[in-house]
ZAVOLO-5413 format. One record per atom (N, C-alpha, C): x, z, y. Coordinates in steps of 0.1 Angstrom, whole numbers, padded with zeros to 4 digits, always signed. Layout:
<atoms>
XZY ...
</atoms>
This chain:
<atoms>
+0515-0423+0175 +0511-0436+0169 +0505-0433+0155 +0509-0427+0146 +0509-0423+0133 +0492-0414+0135 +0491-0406+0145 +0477-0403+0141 +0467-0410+0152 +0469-0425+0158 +0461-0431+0161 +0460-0437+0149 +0466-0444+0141 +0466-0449+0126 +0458-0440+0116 +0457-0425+0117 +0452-0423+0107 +0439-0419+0112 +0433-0418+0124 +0419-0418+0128 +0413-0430+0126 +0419-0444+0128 +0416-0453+0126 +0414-0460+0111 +0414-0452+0106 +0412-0450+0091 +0407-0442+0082 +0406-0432+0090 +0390-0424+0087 +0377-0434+0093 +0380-0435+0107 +0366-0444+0110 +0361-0454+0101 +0374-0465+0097 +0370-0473+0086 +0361-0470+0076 +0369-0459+0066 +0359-0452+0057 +0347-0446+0057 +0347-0442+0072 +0333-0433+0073 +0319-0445+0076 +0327-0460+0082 +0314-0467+0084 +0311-0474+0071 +0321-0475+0058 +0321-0481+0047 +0312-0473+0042 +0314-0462+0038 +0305-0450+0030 +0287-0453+0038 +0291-0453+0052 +0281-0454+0057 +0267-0465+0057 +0271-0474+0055 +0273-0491+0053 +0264-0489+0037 +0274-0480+0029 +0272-0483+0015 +0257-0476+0007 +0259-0462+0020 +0244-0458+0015 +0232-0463+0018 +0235-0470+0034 +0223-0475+0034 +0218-0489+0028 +0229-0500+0024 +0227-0512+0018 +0219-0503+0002 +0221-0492-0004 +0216-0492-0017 +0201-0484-0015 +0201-0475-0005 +0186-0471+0000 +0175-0482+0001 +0184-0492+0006 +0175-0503+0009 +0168-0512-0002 +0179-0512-0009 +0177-0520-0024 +0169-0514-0036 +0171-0497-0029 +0160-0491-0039 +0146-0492-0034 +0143-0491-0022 +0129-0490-0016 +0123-0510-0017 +0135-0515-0018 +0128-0527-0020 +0122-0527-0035 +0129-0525-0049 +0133-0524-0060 +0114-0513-0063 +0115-0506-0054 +0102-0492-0056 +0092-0505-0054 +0091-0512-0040 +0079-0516-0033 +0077-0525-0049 +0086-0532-0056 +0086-0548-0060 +0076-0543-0071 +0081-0530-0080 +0074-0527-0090 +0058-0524-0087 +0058-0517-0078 +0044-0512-0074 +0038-0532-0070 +0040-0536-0067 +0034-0549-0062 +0034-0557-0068 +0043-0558-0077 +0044-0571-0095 +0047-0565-0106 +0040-0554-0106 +0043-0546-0116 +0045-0553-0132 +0037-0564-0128 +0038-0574-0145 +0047-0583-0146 +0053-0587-0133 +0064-0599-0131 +0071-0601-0145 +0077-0606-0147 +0086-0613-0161 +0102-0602-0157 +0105-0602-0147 +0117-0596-0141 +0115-0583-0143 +0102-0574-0137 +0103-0560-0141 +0093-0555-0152 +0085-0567-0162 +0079-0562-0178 +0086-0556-0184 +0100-0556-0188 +0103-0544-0195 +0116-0536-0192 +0112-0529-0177 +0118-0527-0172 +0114-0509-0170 +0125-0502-0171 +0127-0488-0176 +0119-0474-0166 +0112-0484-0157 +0108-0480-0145 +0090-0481-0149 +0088-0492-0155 +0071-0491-0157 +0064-0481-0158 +0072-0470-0167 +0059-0457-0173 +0060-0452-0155 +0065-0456-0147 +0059-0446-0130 +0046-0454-0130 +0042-0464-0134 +0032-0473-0128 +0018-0467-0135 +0006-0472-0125 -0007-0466-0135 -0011-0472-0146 -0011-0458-0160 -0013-0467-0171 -0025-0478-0177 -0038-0476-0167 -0047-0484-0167 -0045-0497-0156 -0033-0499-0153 -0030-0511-0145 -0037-0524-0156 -0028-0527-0164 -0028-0540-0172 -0044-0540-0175 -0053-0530-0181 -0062-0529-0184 -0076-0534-0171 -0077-0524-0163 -0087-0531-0155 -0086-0539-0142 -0074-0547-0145 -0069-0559-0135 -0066-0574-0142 -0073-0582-0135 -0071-0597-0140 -0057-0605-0131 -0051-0608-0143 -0036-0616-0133 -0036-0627-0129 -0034-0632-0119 -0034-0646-0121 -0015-0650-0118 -0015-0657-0126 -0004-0666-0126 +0000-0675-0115 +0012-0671-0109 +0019-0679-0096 +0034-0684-0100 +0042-0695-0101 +0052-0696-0105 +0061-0681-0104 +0074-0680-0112 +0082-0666-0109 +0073-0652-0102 +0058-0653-0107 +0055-0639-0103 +0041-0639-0107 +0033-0628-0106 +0025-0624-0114 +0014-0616-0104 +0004-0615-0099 -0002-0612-0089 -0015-0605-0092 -0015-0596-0094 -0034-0588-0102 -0047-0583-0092 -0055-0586-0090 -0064-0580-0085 -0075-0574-0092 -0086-0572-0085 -0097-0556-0095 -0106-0568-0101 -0103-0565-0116 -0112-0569-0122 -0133-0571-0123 -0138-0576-0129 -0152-0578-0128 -0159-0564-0128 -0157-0556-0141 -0160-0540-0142 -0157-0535-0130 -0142-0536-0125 -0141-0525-0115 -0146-0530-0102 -0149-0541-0097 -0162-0547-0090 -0174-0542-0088 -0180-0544-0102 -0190-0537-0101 -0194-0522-0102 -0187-0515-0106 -0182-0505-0103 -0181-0502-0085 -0178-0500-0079 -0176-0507-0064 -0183-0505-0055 -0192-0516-0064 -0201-0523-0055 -0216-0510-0063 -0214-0505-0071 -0225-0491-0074 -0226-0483-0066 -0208-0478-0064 -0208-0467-0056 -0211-0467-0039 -0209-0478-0036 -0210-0484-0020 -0225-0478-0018 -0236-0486-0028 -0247-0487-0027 -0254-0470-0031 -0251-0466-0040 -0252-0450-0039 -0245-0445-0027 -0236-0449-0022 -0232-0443-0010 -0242-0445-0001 -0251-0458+0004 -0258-0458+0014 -0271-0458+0012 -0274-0454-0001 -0283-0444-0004 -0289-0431-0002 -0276-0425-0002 -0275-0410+0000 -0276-0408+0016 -0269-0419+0022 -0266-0421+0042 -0282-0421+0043 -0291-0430+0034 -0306-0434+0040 -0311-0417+0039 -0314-0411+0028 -0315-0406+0025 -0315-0391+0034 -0305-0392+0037 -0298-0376+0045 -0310-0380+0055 -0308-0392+0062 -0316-0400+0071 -0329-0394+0075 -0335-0399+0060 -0351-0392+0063 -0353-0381+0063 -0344-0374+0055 -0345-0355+0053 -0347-0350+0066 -0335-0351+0074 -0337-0352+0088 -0346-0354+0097 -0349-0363+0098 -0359-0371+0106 -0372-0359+0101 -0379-0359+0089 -0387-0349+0084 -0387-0336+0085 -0373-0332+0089 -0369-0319+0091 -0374-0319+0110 -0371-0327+0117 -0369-0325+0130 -0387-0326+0131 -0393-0337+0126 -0408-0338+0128 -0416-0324+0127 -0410-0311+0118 -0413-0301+0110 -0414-0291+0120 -0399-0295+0128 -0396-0282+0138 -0407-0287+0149 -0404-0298+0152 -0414-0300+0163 -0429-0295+0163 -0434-0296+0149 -0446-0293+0146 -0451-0278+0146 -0443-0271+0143 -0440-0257+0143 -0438-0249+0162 -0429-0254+0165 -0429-0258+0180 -0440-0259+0190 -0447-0270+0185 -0464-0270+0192 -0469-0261+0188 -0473-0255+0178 -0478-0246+0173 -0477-0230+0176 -0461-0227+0180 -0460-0219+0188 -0460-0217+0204 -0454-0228+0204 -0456-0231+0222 -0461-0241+0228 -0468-0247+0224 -0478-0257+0226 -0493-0253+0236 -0496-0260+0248 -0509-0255+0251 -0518-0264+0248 -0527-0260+0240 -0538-0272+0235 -0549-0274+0244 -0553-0259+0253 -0566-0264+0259 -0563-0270+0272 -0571-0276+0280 -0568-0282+0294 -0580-0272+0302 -0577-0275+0319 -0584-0272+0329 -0580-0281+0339 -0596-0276+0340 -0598-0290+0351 -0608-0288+0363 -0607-0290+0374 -0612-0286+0385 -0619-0299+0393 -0632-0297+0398 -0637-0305+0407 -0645-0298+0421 -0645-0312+0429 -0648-0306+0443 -0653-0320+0454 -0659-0321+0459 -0667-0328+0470 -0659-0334+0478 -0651-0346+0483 -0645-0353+0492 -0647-0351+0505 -0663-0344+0505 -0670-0342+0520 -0662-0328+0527 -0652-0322+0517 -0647-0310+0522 -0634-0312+0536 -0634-0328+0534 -0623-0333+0547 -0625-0337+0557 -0640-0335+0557 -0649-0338+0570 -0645-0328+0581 -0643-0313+0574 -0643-0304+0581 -0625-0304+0590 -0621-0310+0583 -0607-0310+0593 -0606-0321+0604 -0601-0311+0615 -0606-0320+0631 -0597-0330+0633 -0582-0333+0626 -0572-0343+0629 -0565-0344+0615 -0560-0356+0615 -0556-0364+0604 -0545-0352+0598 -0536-0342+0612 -0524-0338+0605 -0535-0326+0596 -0547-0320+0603 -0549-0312+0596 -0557-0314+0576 -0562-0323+0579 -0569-0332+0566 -0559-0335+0558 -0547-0338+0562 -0534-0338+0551 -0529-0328+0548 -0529-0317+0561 -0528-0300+0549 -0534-0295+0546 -0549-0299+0548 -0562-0295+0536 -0556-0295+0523 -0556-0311+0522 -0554-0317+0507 -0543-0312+0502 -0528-0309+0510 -0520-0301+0502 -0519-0285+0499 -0532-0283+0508 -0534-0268+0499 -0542-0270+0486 -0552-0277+0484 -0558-0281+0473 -0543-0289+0464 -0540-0293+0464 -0528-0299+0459 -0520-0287+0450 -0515-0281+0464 -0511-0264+0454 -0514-0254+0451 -0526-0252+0452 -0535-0240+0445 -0535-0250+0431 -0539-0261+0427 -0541-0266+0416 -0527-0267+0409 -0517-0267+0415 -0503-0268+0407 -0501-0253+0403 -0504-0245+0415 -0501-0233+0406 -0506-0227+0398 -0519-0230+0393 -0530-0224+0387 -0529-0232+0373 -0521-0243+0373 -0518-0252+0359 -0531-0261+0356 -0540-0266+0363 -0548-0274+0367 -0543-0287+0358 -0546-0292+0352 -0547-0307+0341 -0555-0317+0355 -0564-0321+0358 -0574-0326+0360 -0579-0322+0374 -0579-0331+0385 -0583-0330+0398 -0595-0337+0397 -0612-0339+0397 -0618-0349+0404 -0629-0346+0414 -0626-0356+0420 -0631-0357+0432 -0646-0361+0433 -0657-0355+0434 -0673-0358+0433 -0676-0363+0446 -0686-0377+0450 -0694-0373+0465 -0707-0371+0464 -0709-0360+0476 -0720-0351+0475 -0728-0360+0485 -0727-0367+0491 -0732-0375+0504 -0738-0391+0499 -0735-0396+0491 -0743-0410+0489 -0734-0419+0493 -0722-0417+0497 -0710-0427+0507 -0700-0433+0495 -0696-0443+0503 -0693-0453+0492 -0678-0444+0489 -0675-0450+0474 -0661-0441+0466 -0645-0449+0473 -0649-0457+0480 -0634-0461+0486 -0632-0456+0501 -0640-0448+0502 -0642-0435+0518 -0637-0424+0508 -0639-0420+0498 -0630-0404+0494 -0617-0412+0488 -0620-0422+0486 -0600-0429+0476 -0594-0429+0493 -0599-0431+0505 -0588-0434+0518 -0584-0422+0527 -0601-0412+0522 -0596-0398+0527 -0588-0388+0517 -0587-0388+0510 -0581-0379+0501 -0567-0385+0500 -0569-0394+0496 -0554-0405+0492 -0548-0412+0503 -0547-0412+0512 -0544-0419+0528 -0533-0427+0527 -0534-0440+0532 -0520-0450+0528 -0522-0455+0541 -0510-0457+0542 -0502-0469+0555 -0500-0459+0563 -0508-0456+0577 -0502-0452+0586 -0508-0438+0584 -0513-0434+0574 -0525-0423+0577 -0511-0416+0566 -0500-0419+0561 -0489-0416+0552 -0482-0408+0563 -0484-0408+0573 -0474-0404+0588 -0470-0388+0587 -0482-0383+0580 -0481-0366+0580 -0477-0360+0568 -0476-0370+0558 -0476-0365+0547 -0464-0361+0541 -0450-0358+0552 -0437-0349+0550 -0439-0335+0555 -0455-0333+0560 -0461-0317+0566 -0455-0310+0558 -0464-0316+0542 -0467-0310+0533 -0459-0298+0525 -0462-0289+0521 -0451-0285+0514 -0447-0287+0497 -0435-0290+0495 -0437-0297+0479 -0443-0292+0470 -0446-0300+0463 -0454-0286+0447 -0448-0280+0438 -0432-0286+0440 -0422-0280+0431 -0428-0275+0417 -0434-0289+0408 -0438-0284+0398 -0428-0285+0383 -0429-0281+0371 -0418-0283+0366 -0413-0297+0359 -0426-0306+0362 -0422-0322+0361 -0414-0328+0371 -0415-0322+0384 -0405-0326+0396 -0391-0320+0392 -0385-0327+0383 -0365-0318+0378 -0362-0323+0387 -0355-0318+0391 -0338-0317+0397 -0330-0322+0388 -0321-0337+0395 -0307-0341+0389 -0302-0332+0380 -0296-0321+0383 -0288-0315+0373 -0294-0306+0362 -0310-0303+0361 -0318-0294+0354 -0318-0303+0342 -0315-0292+0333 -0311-0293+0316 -0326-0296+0312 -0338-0308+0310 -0351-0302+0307 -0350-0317+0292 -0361-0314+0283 -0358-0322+0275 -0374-0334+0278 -0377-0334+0288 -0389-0339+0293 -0386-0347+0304 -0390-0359+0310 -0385-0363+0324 -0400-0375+0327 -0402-0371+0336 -0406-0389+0344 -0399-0397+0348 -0402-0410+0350 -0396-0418+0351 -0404-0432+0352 -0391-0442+0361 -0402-0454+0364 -0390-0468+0352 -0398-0477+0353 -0386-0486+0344 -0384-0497+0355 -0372-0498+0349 -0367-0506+0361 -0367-0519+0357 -0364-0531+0365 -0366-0543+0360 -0350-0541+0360 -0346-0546+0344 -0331-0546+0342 -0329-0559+0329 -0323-0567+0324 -0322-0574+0314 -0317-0563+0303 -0319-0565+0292 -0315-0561+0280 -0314-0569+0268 -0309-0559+0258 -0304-0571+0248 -0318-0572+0234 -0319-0579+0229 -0327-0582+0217 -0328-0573+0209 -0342-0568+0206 -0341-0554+0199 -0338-0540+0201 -0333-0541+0222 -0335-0530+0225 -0347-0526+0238 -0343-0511+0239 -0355-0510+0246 -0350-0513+0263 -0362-0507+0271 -0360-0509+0287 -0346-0497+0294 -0346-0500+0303 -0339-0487+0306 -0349-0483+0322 -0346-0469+0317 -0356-0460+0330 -0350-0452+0342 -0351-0450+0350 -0343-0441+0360 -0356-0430+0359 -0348-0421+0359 -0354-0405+0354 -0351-0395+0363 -0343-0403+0376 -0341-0392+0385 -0325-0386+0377 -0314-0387+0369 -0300-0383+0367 -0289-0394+0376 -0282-0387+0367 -0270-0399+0370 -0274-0412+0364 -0271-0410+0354 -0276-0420+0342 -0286-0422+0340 -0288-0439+0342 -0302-0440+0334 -0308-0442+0321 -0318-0442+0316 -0322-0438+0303 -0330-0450+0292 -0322-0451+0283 -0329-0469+0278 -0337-0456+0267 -0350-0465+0266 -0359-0463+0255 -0362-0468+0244 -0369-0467+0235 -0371-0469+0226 -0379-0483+0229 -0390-0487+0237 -0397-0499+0237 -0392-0507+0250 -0397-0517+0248 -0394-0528+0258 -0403-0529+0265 -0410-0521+0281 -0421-0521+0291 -0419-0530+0300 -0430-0532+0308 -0432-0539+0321 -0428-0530+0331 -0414-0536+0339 -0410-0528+0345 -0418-0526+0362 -0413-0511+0365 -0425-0508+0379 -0434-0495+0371 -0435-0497+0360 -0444-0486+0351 -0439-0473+0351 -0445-0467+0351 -0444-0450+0351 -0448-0449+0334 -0433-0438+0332 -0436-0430+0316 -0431-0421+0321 -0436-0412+0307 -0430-0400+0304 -0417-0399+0292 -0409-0394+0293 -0399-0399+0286 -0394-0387+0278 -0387-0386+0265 -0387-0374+0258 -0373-0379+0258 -0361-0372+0262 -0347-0373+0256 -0344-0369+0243 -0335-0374+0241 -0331-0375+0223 -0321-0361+0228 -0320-0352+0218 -0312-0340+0216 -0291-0345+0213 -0295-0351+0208 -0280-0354+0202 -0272-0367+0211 -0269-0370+0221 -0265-0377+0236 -0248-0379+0229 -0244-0394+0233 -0229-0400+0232 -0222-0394+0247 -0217-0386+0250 -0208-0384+0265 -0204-0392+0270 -0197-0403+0263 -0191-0415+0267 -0202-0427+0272 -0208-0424+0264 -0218-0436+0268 -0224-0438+0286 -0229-0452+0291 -0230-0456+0303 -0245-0448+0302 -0253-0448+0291 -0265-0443+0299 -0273-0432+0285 -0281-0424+0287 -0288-0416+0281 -0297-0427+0272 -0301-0420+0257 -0310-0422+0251 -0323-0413+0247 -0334-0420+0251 -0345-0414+0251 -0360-0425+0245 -0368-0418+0242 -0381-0422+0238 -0393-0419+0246 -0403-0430+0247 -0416-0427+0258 -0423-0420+0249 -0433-0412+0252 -0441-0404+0249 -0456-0403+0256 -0467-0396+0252 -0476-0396+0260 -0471-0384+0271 -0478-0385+0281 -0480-0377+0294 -0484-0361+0287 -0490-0358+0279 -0497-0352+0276 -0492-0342+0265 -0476-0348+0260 -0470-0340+0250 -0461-0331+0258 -0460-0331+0269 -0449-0321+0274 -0460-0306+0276 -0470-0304+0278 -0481-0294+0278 -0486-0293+0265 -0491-0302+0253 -0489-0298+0238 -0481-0290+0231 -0467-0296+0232 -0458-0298+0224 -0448-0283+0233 -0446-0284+0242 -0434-0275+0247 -0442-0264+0257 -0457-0264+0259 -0461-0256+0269 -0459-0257+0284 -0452-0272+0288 -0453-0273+0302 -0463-0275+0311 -0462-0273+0319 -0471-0282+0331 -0464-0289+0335 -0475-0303+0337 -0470-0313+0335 -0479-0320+0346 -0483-0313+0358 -0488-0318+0368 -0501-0322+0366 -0509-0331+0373 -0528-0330+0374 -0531-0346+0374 -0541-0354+0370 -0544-0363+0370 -0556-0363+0380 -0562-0373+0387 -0569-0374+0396 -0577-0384+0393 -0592-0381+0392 -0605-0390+0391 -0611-0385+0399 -0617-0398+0404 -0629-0401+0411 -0642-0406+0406 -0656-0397+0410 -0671-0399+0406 -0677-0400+0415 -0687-0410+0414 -0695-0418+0425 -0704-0402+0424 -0707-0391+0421 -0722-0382+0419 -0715-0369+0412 -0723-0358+0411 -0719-0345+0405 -0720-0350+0395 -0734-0355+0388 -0734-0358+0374 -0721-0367+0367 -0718-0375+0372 -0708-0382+0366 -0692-0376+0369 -0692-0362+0369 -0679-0352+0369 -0683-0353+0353 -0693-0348+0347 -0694-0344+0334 -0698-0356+0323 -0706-0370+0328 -0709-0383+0322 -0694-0389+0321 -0685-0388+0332 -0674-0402+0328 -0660-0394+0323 -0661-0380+0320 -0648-0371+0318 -0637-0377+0305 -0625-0378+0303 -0617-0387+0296 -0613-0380+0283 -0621-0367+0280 -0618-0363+0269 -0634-0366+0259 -0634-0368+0246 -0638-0378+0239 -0651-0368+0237 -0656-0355+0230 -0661-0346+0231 -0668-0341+0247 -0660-0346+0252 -0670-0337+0270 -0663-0325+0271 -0663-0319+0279 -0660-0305+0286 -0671-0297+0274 -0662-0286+0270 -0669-0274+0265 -0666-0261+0271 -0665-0262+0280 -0668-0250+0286 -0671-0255+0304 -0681-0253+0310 -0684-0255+0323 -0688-0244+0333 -0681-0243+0343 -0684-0231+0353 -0683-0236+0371 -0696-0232+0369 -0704-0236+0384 -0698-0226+0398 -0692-0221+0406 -0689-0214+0417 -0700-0212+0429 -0707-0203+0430 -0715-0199+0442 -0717-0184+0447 -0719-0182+0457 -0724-0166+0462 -0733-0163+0455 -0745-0170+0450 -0756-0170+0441 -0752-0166+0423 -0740-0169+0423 -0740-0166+0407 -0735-0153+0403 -0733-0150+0391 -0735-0133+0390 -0717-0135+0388 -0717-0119+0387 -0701-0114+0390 -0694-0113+0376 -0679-0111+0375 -0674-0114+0365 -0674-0106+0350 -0677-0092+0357 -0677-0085+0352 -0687-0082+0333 -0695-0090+0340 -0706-0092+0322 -0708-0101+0321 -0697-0108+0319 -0690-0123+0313 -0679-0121+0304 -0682-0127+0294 -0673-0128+0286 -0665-0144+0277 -0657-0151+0282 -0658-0167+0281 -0653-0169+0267 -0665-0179+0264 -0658-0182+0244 -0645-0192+0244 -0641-0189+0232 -0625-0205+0231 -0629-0217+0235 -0622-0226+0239 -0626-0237+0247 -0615-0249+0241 -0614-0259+0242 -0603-0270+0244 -0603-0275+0257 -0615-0277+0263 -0615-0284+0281 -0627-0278+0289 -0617-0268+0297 -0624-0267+0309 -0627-0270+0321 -0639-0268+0326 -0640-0274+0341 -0647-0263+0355 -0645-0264+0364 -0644-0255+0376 -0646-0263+0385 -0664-0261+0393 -0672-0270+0398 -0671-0265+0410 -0666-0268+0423 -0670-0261+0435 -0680-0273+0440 -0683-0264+0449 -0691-0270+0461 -0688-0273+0476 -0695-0281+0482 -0689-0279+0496 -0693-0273+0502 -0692-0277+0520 -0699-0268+0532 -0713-0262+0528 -0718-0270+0520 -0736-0266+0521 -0739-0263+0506 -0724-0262+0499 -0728-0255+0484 -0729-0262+0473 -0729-0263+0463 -0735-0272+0446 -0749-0276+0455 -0754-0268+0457 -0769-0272+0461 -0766-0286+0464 -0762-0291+0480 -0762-0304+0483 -0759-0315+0474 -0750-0309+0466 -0745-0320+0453 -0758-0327+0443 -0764-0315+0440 -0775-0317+0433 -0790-0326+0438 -0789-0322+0450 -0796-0326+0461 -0798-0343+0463 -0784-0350+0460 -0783-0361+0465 -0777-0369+0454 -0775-0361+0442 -0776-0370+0430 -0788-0373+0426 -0784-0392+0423 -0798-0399+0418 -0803-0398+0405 -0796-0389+0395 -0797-0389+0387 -0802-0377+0377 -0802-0366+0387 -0804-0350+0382 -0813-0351+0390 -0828-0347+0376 -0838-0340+0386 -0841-0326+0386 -0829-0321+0387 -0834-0304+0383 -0832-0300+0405 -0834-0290+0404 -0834-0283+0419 -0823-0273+0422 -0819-0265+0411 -0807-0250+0405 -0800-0253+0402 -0792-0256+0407 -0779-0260+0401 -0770-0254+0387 -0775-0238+0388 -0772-0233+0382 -0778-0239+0362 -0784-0243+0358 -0788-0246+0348 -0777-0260+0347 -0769-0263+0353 -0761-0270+0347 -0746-0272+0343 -0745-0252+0344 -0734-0250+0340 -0739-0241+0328 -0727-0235+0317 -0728-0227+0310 -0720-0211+0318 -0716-0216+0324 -0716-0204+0338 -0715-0199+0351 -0723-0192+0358 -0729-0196+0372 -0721-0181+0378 -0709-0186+0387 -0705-0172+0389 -0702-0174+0402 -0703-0159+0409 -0697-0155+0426 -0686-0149+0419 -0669-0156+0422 -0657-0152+0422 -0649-0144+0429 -0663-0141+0442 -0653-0134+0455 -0671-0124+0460 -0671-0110+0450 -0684-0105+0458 -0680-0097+0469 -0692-0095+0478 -0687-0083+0484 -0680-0089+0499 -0681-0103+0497 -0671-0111+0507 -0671-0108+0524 -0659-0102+0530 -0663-0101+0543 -0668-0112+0554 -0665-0123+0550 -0671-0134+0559 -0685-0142+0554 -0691-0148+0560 -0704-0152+0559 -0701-0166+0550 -0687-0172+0554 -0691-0183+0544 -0674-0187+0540 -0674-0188+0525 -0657-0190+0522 -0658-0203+0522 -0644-0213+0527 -0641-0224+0528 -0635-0230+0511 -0638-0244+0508 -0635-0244+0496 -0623-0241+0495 -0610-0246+0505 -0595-0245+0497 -0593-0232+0494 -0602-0221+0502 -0601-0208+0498 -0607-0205+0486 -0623-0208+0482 -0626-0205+0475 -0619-0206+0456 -0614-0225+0460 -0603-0226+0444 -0596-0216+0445 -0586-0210+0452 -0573-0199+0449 -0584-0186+0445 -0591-0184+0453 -0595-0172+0449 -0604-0172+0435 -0610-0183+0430 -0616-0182+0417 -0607-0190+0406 -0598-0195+0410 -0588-0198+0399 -0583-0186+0398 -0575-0177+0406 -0565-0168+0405 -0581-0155+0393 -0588-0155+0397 -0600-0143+0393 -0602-0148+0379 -0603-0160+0377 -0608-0166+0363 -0595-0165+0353 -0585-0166+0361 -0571-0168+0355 -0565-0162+0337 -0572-0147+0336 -0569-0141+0328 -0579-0143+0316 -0593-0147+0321 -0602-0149+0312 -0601-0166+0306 -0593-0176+0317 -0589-0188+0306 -0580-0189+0296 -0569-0179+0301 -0561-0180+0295 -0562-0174+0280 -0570-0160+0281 -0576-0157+0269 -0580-0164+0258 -0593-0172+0263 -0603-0179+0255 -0596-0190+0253 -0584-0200+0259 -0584-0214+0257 -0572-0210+0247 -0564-0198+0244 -0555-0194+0232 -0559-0193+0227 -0574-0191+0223 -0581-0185+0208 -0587-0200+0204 -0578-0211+0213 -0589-0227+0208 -0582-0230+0199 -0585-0234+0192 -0579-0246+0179 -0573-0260+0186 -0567-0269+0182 -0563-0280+0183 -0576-0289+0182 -0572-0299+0197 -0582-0309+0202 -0581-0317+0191 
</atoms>
């Protein structure tokens, strides 16, 4: 009995003591908060605790007066004050801003400069060369050997001349075939060039079509680019359009879609040294390969292809920014020349600045054109590459 009594009285004490430290913990931390919060109140002005408070409190704070208490906020100076540094603060944010932006413009520019290809090549050839194939499947793997000898050879520029006087929507239906004449055209073998990426290929370059999507005010389209994610741009297009799209380097992970910027067609072969695939024009005549060409200056450098022209060997090609590589068909330049209304010369040869046989010595009596491009691209190969590095910027 006697020591259930005396446990029962230690408990007592121990919840009293217990009780006691925390009711005055409490009274102190209230006691702490009150000074820090009314530090001028009438209750704690002269109160033995003040010198903890900041000595420029009373100084750069205005009080305003509330019954039983006293309430200060940041005075006019320290306002403006504030409101200086905010604005030097987002001054210095603009600032960093453009450094940046100037800095990246710099690398890029430097970038082209090192890896940049400035000059172009460009190849032309007779529509009448599809005459020669006896069935549709074979005329569609004509055109995709021409297709990839020009991809491999880094070909800018496909156009298509007619040598025959026939109307230009007979080479847009044979070269280009739609509807059912599309039947053959999974023969082909792809061109696997480096603008065709692959989903998962790391490239900072892409094609892409825009899609009809709503967006919000002040932003741009969004594009499918061939990833997971699609890619909103910088501008607001008509969607169905084909761009070329440059991805932004610095990407949110979290985010629903990539950010990127449209670009010209033409900066992924400037700017980074790619190929960037071949454009395709059509001329009613030989002469209008060289009258309607899309660069502003004309071709400066021109080379004619025949058995008749001299061999490579004492040739030497000057720097260039755009070149061009003229075949002929079944019956040669000659025919071309022959049946343009507009050239009265007879030699074809005087209308290039060079008239070359790319294949001498030839075992067969007559080379077919899709042979003849591989074999005079691949032969010229070392001599454009020379001269169009020694060009200057178009």
């Amino acid at each position: 009995m006697e020591m259930t009594m005396l446990k029962h009285s230690i408990s007592k004490k121990t919840n009293y003591i217990f009780y006691s430290v925390y009711i005055f913990g409490t009274c102190s931390l209230v006691l702490y908060i009150s000074l820090r919060i009314f530090p001028t109140s009438p209750a704690f002005r002269n109160s033995s605790l003040r010198p903890l408070l900041p000595l420029s409190t009373h100084q750069t704070h205005e009080i305003i007066h509330i019954p039983h208490m006293e309430i200060f906020f940041p005075g006019k100076e320290e306002k403006k004050k504030w409101r200086e540094l905010k604005m030097i603060k987002k001054l210095e944010k603009q600032r960093a801003q453009e450094e940046a932006e100037k800095q990246r413009e710099e690398a890029e520019e430097t970038h082209k400069q090192t890896n940049g290809r400035s000059y172009t090549l460009s190849v032309a050839l007779p529509g009448s060369i599809l005459n020669n194939a006896q069935s549709p499947e074979l005329r569609t793997y004509l055109a995709g050997q021409i297709a990839r000898a020009c991809a491999i050879f880094c070909v800018d520029e496909i156009v298509v001349f007619d040598e025959e006087g026939e109307d230009v929507k007979y080479l847009r239906k044979a070269f280009f075939p739609k509807h059912q004449d599309l039947q053959f055209a999974g023969l082909l073998n792809p061109l696997d060039s480096p603008h065709h990426v692959r989903q998962e290929e790391v490239l900072e370059y892409r094609e892409g079509i825009v899609l009809d999507r709503p967006t919000r005010p002040g932003r741009g389209s969004f594009v499918n680019c061939g990833m997971k994610k699609e890619v909103q741009i910088d501008k607001n297009l008509e969607p169905g359009l084909r761009v070329t799209v440059r991805l932004d380097q610095q990407q949110i992970p979290e985010s629903k879609s990539l950010k990127g910027r449209v670009v010209s067609s033409q900066e992924p072969r400037t700017h980074a040294g790619l190929y960037w695939g071949y454009s395709v024009r059509l001329a009613s005549c030989l002469s209008a390969v060289f009258a309607e060409g899309p660069y502003k200056d004309g071709y400066d450098l021109t080379i004619g292809t025949s058995e008749r022209g001299e061999g490579l060997a004492s040739i030497q090609l000057p720097n260039f920014n755009h070149a061009i590589v003229v075949f002929g068909g079944l019956q040669g330049l000659e025919a071309g020349v022959e049946a343009d209304p507009n050239l009265e010369v007879t030699d074809p040869s005087v209308l290039f600045d060079f008239y070359l046989n790319t294949c001498p010595g030839q075992g067969s009596r007559t080379i077919r054109t899709e042979e003849a491009i591989l074999i005079s691209l691949a032969t010229l190969r070392p001599h454009i590459t020379g001269a169009g590095a020694g060009a200057g910027p178009d």
